[in-house]
C-alpha positions as CSV (number, residue, x, y, z in Angstrom):
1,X,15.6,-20.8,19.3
2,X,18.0,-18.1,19.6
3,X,21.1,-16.4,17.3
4,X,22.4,-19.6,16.9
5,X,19.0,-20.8,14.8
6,X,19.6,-18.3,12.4
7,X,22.3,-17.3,10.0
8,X,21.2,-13.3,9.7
9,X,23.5,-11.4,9.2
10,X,24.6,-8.2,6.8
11,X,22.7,-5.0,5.4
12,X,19.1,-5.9,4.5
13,X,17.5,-2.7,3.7
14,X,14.0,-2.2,4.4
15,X,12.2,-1.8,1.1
16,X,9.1,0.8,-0.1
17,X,5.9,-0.4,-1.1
18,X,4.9,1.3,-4.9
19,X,1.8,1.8,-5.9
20,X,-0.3,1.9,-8.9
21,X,-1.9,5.6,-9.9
22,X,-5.2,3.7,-8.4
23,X,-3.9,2.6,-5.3
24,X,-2.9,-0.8,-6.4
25,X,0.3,-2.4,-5.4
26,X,2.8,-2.4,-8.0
27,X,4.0,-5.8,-8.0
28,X,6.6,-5.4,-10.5
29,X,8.4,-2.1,-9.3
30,X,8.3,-3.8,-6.0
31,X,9.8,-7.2,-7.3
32,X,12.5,-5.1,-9.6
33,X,13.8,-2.6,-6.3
34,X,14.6,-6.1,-4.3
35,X,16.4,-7.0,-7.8
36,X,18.5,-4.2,-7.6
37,X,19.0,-4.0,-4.1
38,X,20.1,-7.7,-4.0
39,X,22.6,-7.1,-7.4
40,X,24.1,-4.3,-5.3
41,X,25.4,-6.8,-2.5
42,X,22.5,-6.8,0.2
43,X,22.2,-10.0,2.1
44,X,18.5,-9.7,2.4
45,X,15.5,-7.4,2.3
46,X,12.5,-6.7,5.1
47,X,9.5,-6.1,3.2
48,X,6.3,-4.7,4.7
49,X,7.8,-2.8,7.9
50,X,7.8,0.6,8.3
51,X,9.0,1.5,5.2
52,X,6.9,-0.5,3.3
53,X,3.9,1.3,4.5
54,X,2.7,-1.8,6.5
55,X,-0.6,0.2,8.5
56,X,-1.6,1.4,5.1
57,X,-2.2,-2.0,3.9
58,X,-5.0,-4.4,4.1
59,X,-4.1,-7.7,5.6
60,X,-4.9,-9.3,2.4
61,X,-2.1,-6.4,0.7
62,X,0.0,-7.7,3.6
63,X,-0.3,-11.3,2.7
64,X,0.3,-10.9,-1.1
65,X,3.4,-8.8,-0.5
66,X,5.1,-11.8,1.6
67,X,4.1,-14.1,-1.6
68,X,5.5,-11.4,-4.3
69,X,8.9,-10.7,-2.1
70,X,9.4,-14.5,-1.7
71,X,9.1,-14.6,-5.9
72,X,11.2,-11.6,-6.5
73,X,14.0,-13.1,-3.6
74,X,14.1,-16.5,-5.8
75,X,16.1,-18.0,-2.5
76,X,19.2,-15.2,-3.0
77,X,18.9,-14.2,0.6
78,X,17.4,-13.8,3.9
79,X,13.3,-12.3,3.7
80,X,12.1,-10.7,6.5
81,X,8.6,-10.0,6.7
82,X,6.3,-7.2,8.7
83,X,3.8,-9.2,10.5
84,X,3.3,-6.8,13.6
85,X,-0.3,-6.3,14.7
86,X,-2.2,-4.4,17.0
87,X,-4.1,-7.5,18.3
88,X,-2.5,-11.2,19.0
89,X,-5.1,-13.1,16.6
90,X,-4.2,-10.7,13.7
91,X,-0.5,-11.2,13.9
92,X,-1.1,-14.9,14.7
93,X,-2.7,-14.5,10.8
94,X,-0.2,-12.7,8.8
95,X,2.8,-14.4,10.6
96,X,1.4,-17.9,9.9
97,X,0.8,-16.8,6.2
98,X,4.3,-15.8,5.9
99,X,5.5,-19.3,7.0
100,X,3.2,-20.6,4.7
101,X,4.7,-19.0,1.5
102,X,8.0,-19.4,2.8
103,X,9.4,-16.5,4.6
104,X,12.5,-16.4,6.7
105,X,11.4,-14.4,9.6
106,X,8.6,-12.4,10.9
107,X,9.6,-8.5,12.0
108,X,6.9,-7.8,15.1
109,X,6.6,-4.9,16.9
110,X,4.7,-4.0,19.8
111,X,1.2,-3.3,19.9
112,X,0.5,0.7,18.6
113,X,-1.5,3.2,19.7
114,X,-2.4,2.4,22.9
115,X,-0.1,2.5,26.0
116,X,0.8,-0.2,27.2
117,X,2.5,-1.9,30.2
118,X,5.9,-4.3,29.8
119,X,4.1,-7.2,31.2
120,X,1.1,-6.1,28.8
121,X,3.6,-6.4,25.8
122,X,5.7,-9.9,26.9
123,X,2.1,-11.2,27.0
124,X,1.0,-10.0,23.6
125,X,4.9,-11.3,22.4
126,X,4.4,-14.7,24.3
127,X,1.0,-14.8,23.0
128,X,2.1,-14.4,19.5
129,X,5.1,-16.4,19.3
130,X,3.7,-20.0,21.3
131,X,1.6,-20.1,17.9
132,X,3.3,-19.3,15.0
133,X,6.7,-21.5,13.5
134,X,8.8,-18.3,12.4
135,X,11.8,-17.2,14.1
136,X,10.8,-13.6,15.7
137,X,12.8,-10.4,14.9
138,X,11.6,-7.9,18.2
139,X,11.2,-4.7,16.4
140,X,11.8,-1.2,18.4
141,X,10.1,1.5,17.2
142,X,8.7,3.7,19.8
143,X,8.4,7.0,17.8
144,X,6.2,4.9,15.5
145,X,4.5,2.3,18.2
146,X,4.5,4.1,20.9
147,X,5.6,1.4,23.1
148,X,9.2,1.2,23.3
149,X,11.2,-2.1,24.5
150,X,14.2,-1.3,27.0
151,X,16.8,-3.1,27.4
152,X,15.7,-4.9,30.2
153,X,12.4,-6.0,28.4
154,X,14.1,-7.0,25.4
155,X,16.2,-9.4,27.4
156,X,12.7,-10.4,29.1
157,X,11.5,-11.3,25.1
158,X,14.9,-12.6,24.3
159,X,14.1,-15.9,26.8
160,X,10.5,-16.3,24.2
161,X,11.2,-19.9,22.4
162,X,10.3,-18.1,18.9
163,X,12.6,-14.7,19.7
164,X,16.2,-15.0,17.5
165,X,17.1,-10.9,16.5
166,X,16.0,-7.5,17.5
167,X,15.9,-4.4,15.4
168,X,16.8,-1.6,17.4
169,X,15.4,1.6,15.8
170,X,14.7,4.0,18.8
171,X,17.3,6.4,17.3
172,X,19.0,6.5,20.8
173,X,22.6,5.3,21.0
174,X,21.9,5.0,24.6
175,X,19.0,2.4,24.2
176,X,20.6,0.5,21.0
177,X,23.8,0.4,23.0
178,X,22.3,-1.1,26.3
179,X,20.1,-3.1,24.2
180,X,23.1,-4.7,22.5
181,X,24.9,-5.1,25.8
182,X,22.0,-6.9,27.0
183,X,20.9,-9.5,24.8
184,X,23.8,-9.8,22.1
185,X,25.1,-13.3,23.3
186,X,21.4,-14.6,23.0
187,X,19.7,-12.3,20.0
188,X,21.4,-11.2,16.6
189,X,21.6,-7.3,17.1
190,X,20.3,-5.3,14.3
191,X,20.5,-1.6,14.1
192,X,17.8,0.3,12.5
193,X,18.8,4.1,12.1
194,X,22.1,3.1,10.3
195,X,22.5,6.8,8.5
196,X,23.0,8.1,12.0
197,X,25.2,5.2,14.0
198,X,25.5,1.9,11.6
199,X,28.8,2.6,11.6
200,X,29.4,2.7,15.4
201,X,26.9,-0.3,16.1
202,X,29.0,-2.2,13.6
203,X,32.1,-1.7,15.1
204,X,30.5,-2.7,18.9
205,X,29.1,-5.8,16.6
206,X,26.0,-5.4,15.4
207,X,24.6,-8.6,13.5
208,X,23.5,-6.3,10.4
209,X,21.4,-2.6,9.4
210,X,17.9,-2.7,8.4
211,X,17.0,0.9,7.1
212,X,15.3,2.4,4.5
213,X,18.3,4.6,2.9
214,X,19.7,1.8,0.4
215,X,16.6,2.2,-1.1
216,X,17.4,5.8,-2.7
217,X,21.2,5.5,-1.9
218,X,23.1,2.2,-2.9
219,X,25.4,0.4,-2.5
220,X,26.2,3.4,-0.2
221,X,23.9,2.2,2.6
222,X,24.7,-1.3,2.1
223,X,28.4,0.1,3.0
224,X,27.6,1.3,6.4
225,X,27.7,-2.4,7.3
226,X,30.3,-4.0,4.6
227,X,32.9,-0.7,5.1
228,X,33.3,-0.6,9.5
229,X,33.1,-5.0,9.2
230,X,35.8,-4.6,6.5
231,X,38.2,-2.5,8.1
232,X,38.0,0.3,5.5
233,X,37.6,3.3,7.9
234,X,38.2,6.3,5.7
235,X,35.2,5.0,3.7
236,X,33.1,4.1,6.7
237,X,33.6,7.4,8.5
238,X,32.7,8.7,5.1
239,X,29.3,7.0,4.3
240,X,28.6,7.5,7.9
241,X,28.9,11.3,7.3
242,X,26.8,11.1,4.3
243,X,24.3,9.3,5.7
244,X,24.0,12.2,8.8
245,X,23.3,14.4,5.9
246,X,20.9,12.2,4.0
247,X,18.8,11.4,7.3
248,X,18.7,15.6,8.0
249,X,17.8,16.3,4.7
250,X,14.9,14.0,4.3
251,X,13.0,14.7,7.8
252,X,13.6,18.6,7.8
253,X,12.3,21.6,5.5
254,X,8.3,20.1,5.8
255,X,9.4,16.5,4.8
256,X,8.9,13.5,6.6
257,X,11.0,10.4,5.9
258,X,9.1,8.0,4.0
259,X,7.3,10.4,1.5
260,X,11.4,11.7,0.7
261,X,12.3,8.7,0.6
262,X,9.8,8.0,-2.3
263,X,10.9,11.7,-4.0
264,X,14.3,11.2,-4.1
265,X,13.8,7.3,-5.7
266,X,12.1,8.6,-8.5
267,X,14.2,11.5,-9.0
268,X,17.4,9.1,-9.2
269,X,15.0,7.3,-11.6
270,X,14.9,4.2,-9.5
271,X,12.2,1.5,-9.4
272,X,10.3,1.5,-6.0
273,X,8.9,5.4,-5.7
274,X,6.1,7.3,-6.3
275,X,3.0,8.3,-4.4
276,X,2.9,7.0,-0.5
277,X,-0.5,6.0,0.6
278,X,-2.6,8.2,2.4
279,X,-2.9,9.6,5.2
280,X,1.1,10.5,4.2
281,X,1.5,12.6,0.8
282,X,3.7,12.7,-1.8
283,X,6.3,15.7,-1.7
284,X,5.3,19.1,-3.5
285,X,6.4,22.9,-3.9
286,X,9.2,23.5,-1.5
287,X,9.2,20.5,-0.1
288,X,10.1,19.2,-3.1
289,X,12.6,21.7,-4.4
290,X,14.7,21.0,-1.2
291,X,14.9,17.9,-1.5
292,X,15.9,18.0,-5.1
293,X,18.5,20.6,-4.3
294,X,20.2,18.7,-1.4
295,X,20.5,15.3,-3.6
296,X,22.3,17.7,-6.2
297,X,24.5,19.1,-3.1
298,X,25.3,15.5,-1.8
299,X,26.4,14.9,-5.1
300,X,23.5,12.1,-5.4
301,X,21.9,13.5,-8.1
């Protein structure tokens, strides 16, 4: 396998995970944000990454959120799945399941938490990927995972049978660029931090932007992809702006990005919100009153 196996391509935002006032998955504010997000022109979604709160989830959670997203996607586009594990027999599991229920893709990241070497993290890739049928999308994350993949090692994973895409989502234009340079005639190149370059990786030719903004802000951050591919530069330079202010608003003042991201969705009245899952906490006092103040400024809210 490689980009040619695959037909990935566009803004797939990378959807919340809501959640009952007892902790329970809402299955139904989950299944009606992929509705929305798919009427407003995304070509896909990834559920159960980052942004769906994947390390707060029981693998069983995990496993029922591939079944609900493959419900709620009814065959309208591509589903990429968080199967990323700390050990090789867990995401062996969850990957498999996603095949199983009819998935597209499995999103895997390194191993978290604990250092590890490049040749420690091919093996745990190779490991992973010689058992499971999905096609692989790397995921790069080191602020999260700790682990980050370089350039060089993502071209190392990029010769894996299994290995088709790469989400780059270091935040450095440095490392997405090199990454790109690398691997883009083998893998299908998707940027991650799209509020702060989608625009600039489009234009070098990324395959697509997986981020979390469309879920508060759309079809805005679907247009960080469809404006730059379309030629439309007075409205690309001008999402791309927004989307600066977006990403500074949401991780500055005491808030961090996924409980704003939350905030704001249920301030704009959208379906997908509420309360993360500890240990993260939903947005209060000033927190909250910035936030609420800066949508208003952005002319958002």
């Amino acid at each position: 396998m490689d980009r040619t196996s695959v037909d990935w391509t566009g803004p797939m935002p990378a959807i919340t995970t809501p959640f009952h006032d007892d902790g329970r998955i809402d299955e139904a504010e989950f299944a009606a944000n992929i509705e929305r997000l798919m009427k407003d022109g995304a070509t896909g979604v990834v559920a159960g990454g980052c942004t769906g709160e994947f390390w707060a989830l029981s693998h069983d959670e995990r496993k029922r959120l591939y079944e609900v997203s493959k419900e709620a996607m009814a065959g309208r586009g591509t589903l990429i799945v968080g199967t990323g594990a700390v050990t090789v027999d867990e995401a062996v599991a969850l990957s498999r399941h996603a095949e199983k229920v009819g998935c597209d893709g499995a999103l895997i990241l390194p191993p978290y938490f604990v250092k590890l070497s490049d040749d420690e993290i091919f093996a745990h890739y190779a490991d992973v990927t010689a058992a499971i049928g999905l096609p692989v999308v790397l995921y790069n994350i080191p602020g999260n995972a700790v682990n980050a993949l370089t350039p060089a090692l993502v071209s190392r994973l990029a010769d894996l049978d299994r290995v088709v895409a790469v989400k780059e989502s270091s935040g450095d234009w440095n490392n997405y660029y090199g990454t790109s340079l690398a691997v883009r005639e083998r893998l299908r190149v998707f940027c991650g931090p799209s509020s702060v370059f989608g625009v600039p990786a489009v234009d070098l030719g990324a395959d697509g932007t997986i981020d979390c903004f469309p879920n508060v802000w759309s079809p805005g951050g679907l247009d960080l992809y469809f404006a730059p591919k379309s030629g439309n530069r007075a409205e690309a330079e001008r999402v791309q702006a927004l989307g600066r202010r977006l990403t500074d608003l949401f991780t500055s003042g005491g808030r961090t990005l996924y409980p704003a991201t939350k905030a704001a969705m249920d301030m704009l009245g959208l379906p997908g919100g509420g309360k993360p899952r500890a240990p993260l906490r939903a947005l209060a006092g000033e927190p909250l009153k910035g936030l609420e103040r800066g949508l208003k400024d952005l002319g958002l809210l």
